[in-house]
mmCIF file of the C-alpha atoms, coordinates in Angstrom:
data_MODEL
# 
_entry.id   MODEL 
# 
loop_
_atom_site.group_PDB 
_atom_site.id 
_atom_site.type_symbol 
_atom_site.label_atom_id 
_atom_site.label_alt_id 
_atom_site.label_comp_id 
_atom_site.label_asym_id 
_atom_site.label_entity_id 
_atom_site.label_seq_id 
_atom_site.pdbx_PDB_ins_code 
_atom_site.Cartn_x 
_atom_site.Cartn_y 
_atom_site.Cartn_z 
_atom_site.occupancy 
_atom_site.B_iso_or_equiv 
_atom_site.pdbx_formal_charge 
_atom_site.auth_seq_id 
_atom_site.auth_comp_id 
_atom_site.auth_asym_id 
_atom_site.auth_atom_id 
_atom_site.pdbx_PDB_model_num 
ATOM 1   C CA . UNK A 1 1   ? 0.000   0.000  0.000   1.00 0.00 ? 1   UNK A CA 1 
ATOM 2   C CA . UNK A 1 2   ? 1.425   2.912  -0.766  1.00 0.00 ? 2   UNK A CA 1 
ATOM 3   C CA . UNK A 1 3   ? 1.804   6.355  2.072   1.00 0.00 ? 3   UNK A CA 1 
ATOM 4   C CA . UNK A 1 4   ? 0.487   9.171  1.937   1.00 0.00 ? 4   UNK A CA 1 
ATOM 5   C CA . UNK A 1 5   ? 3.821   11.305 1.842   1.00 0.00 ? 5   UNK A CA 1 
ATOM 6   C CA . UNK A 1 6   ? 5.113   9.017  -1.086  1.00 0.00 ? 6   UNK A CA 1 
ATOM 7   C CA . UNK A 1 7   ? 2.319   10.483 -2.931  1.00 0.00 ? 7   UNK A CA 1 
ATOM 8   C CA . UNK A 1 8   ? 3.018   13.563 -2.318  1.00 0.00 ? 8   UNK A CA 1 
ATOM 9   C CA . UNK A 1 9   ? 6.733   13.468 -2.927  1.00 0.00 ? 9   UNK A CA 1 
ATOM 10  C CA . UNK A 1 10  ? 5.581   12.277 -6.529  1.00 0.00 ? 10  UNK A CA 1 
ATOM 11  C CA . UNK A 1 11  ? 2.903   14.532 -7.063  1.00 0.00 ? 11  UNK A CA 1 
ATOM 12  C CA . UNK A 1 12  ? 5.611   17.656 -6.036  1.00 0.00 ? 12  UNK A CA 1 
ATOM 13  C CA . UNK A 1 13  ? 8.061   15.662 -8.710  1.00 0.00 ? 13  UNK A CA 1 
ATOM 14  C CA . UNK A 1 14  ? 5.771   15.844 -11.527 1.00 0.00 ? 14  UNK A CA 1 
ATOM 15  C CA . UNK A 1 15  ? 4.362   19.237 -10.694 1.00 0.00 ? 15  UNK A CA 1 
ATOM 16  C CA . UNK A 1 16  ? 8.234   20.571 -10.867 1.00 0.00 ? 16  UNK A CA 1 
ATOM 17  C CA . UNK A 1 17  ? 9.227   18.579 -13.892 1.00 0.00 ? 17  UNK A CA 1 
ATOM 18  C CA . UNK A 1 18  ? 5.996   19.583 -15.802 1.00 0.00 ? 18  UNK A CA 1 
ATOM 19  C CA . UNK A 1 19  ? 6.771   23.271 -15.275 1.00 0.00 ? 19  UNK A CA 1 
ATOM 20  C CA . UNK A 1 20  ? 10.148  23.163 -16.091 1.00 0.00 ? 20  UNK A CA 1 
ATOM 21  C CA . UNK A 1 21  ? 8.967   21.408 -19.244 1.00 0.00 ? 21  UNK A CA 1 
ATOM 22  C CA . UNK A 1 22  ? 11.105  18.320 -19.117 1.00 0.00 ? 22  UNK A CA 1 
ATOM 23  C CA . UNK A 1 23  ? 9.775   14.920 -19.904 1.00 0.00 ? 23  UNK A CA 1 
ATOM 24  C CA . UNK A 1 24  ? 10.348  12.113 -17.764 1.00 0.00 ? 24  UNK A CA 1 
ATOM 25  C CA . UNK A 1 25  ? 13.062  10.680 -20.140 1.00 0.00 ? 25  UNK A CA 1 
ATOM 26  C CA . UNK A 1 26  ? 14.984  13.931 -19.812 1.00 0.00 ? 26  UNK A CA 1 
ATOM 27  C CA . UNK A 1 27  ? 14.773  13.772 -15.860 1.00 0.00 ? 27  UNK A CA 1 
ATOM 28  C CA . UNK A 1 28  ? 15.935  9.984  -16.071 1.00 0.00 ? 28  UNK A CA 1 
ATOM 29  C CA . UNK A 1 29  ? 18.831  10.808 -18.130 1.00 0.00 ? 29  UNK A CA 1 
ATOM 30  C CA . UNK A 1 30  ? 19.891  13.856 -15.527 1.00 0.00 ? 30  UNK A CA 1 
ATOM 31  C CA . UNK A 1 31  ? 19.497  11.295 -13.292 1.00 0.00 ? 31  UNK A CA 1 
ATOM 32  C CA . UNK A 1 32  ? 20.737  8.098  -14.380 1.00 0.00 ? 32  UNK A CA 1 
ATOM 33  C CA . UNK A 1 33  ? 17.989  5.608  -13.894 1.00 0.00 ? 33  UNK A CA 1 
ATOM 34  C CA . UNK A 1 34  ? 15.141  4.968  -16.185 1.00 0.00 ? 34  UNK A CA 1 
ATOM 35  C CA . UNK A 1 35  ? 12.150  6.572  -17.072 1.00 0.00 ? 35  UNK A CA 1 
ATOM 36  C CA . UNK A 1 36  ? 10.052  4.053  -15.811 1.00 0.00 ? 36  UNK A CA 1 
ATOM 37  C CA . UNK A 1 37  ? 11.854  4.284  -12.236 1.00 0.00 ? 37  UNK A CA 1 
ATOM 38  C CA . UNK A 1 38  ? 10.249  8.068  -12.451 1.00 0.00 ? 38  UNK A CA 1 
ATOM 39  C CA . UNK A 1 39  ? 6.989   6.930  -13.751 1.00 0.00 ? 39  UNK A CA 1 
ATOM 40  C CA . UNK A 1 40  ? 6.681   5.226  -10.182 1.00 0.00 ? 40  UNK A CA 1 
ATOM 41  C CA . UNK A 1 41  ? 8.117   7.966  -8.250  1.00 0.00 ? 41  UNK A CA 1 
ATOM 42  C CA . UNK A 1 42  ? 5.428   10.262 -9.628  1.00 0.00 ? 42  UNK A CA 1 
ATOM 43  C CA . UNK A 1 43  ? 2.933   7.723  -8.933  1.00 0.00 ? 43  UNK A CA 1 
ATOM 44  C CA . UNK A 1 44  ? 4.184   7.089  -5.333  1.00 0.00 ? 44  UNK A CA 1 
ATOM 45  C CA . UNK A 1 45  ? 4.553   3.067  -6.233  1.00 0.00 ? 45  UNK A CA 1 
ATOM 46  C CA . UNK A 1 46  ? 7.747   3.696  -5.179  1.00 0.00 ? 46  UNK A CA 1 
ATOM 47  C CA . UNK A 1 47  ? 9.695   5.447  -2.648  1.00 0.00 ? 47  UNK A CA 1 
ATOM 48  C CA . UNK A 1 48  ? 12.320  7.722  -3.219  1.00 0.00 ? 48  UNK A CA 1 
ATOM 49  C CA . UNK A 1 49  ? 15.906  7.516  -1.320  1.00 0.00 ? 49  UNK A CA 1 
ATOM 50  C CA . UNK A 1 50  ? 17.011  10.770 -0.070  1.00 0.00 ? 50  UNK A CA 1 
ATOM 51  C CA . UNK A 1 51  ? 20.296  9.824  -2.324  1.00 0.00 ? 51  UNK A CA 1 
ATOM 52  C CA . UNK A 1 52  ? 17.692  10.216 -5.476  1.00 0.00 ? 52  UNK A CA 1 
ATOM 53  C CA . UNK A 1 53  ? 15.492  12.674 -4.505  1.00 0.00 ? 53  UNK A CA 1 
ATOM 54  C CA . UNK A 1 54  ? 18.626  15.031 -3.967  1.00 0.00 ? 54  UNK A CA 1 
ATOM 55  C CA . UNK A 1 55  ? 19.656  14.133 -7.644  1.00 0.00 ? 55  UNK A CA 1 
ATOM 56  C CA . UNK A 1 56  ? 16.098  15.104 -8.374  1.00 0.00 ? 56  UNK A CA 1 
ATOM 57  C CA . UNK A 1 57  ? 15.988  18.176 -6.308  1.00 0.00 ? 57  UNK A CA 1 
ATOM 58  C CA . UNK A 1 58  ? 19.202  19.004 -8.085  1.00 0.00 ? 58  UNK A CA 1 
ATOM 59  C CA . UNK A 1 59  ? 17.955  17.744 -11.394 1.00 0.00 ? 59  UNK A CA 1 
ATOM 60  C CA . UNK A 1 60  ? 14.900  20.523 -11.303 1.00 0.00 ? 60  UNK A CA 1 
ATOM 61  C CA . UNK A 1 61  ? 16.851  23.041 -9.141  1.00 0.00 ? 61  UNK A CA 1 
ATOM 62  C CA . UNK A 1 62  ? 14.604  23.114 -6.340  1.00 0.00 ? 62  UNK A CA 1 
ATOM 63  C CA . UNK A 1 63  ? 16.099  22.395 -2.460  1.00 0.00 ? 63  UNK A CA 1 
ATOM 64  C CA . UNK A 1 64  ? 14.710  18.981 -1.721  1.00 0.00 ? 64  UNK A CA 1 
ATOM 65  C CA . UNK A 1 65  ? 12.224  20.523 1.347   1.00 0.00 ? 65  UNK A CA 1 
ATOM 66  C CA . UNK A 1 66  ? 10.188  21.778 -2.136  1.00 0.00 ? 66  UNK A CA 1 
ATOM 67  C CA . UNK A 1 67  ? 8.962   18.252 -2.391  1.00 0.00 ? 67  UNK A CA 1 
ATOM 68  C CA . UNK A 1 68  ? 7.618   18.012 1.158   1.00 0.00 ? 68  UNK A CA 1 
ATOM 69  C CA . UNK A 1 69  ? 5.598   21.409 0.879   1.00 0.00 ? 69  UNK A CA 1 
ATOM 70  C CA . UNK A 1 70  ? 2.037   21.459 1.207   1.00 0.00 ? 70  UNK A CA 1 
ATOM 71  C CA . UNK A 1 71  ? 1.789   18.232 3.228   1.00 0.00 ? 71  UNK A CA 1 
ATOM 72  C CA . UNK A 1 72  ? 0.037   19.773 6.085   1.00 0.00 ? 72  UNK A CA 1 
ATOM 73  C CA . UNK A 1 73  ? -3.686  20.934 3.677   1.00 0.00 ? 73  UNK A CA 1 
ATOM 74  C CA . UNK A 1 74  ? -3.941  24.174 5.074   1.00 0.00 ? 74  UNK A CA 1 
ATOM 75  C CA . UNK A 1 75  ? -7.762  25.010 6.607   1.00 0.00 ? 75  UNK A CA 1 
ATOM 76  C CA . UNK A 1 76  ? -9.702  28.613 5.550   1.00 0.00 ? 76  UNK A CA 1 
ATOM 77  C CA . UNK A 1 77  ? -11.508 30.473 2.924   1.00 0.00 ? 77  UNK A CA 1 
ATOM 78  C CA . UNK A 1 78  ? -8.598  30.006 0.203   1.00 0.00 ? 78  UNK A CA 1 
ATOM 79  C CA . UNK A 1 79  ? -8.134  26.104 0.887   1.00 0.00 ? 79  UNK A CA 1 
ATOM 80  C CA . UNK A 1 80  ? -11.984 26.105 0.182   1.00 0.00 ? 80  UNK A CA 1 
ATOM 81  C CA . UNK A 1 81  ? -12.116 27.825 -3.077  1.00 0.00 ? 81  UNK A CA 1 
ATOM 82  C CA . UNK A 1 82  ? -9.254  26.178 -4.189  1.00 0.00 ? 82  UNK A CA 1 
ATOM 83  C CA . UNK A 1 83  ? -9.390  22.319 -5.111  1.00 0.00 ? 83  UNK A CA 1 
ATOM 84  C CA . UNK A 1 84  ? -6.110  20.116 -3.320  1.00 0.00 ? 84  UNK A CA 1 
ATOM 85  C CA . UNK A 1 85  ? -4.828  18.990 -6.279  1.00 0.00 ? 85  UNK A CA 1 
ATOM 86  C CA . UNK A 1 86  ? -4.736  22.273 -8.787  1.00 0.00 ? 86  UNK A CA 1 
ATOM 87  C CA . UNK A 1 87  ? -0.856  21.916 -9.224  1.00 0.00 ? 87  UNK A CA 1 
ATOM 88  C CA . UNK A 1 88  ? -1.755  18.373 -9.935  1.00 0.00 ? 88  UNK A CA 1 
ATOM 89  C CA . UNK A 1 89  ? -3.585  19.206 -12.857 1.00 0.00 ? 89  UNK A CA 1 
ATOM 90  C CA . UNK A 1 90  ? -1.712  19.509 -15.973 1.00 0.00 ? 90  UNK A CA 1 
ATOM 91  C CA . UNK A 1 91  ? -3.892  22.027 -17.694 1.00 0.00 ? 91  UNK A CA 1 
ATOM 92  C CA . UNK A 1 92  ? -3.527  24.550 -14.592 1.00 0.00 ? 92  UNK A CA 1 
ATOM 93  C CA . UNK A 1 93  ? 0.418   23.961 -15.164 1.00 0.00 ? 93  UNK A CA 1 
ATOM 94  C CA . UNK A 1 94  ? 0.222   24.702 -18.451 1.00 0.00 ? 94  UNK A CA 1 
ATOM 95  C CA . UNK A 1 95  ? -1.513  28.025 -17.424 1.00 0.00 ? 95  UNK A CA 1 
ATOM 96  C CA . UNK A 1 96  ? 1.258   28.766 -14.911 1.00 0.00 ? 96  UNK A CA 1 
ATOM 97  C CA . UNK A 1 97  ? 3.993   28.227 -17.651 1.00 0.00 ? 97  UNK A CA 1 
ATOM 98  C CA . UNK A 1 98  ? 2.580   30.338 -20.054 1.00 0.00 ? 98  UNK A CA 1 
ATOM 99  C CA . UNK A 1 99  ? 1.466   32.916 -17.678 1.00 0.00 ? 99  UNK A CA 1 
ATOM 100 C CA . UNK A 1 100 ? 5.222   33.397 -16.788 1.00 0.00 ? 100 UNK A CA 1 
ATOM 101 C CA . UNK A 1 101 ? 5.867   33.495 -20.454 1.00 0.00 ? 101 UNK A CA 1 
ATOM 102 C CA . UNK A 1 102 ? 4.239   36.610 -20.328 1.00 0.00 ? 102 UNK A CA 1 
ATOM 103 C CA . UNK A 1 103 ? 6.336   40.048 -20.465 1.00 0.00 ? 103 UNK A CA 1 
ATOM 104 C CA . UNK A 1 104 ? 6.456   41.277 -16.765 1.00 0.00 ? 104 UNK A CA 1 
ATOM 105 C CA . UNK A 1 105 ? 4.804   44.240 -17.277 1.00 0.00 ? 105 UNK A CA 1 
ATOM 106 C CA . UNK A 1 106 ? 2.071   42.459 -19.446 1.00 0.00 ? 106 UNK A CA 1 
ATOM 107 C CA . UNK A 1 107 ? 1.543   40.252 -16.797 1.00 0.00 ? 107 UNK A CA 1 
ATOM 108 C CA . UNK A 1 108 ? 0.995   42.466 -14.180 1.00 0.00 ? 108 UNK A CA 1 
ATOM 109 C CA . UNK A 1 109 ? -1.782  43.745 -16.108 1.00 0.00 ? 109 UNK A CA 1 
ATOM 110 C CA . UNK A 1 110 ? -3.457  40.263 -16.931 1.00 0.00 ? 110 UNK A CA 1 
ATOM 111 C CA . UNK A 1 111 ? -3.018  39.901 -12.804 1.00 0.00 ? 111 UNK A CA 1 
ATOM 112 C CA . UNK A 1 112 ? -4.659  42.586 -12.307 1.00 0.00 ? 112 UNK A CA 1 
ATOM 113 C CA . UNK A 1 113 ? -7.600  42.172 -15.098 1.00 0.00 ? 113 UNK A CA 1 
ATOM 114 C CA . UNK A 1 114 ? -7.827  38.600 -13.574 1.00 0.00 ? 114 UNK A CA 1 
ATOM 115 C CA . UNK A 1 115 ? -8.818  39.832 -9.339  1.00 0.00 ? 115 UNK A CA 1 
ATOM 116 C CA . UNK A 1 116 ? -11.428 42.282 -10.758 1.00 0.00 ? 116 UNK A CA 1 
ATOM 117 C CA . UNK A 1 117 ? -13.036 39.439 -13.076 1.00 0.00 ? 117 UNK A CA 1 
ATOM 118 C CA . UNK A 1 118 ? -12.614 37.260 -9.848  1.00 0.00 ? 118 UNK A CA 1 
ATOM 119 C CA . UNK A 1 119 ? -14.228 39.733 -7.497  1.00 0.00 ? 119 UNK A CA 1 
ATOM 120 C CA . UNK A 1 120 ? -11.024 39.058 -5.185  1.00 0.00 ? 120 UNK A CA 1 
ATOM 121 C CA . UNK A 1 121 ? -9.586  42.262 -5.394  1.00 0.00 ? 121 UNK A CA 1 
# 
């Protein structure tokens, strides 16, 4: 049976990898295992050593601690609104890539466009 924080360790592994746009080959090869070895990391079939999640961590230059973030689901009006898993959707990680494709100063703008059309702001 597989734990809970496995999971998550995956999850944060293919949330990282997805927005750096590198395919699971490519973080194999970094790595020097196969692609199939990830496929099971990101699933949380497996469990990664500390040994390969600091390749990882290094692999997607993030400090390892990235992968244990979020654990604890934080409670309040912002959990509610927003579902657990967004970074585990691929289509909202496409949207955060390409919204930090975005000029700076055209992006602030879209930000801003985005809380009124909210009714956030």
């Amino acid at each position: 049976m597989t734990h809970p924080v496995d999971v998550h360790v995956g999850k944060r592994i293919r949330q990282r990898r997805w927005l750096t746009g590198m395919t699971q080959q490519q973080l194999a090869e970094q790595v020097g295992i196969k692609f199939q070895q990830i496929q099971k990391y990101e699933t949380g079939a497996n469990r990664v050593s500390a040994s390969r999640l600091w390749d990882i961590a290094d692999s997607l230059d993030v400090p390892v601690s990235f992968f244990f973030e979020g654990l604890e689901a934080e409670e309040g009006e912002f959990a509610q609104k927003v579902p657990a898993d967004l970074m585990g959707d691929k289509e909202a990680l496409d949207l955060i890539r390409s919204y930090y494709a975005i000029p700076e100063n055209q992006r602030r703008r879209l930000f801003e466009l985005a809380r009124v059309l909210s009714d956030v702001a």
